[in-house]
N, C-alpha and C positions, 0 to 999 in steps of 0.2 A: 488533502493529500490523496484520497481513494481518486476522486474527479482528477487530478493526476495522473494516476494511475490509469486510467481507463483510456485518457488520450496522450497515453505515452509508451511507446515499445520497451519501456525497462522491467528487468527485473524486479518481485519486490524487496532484493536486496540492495538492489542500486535506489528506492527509493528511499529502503531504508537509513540509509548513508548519507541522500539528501536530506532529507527532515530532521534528520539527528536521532532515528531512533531503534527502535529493535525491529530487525525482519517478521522477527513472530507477532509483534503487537500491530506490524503494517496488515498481516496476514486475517487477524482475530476481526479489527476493521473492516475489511475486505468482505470478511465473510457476512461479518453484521449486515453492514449494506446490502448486500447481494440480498438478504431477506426480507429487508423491508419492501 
């Protein structure tokens, strides 16, 4: 989903919507990654 995200111009509400799940928990991911 994040790898998604990175090569996709959506929103993380619009991704949220696709995977089926919460904006904040696409968000809380996003950030994880971003750390490692």
């Amino acid at each position: 989903m994040i790898n998604y995200y990175q090569n996709h111009k959506e929103s993380l509400a619009e991704i949220a919507i696709k995977f089926d799940v919460l904006s904040s928990q696409v968000y809380l991911w996003k950030n994880d990654f971003e750390k490692e």
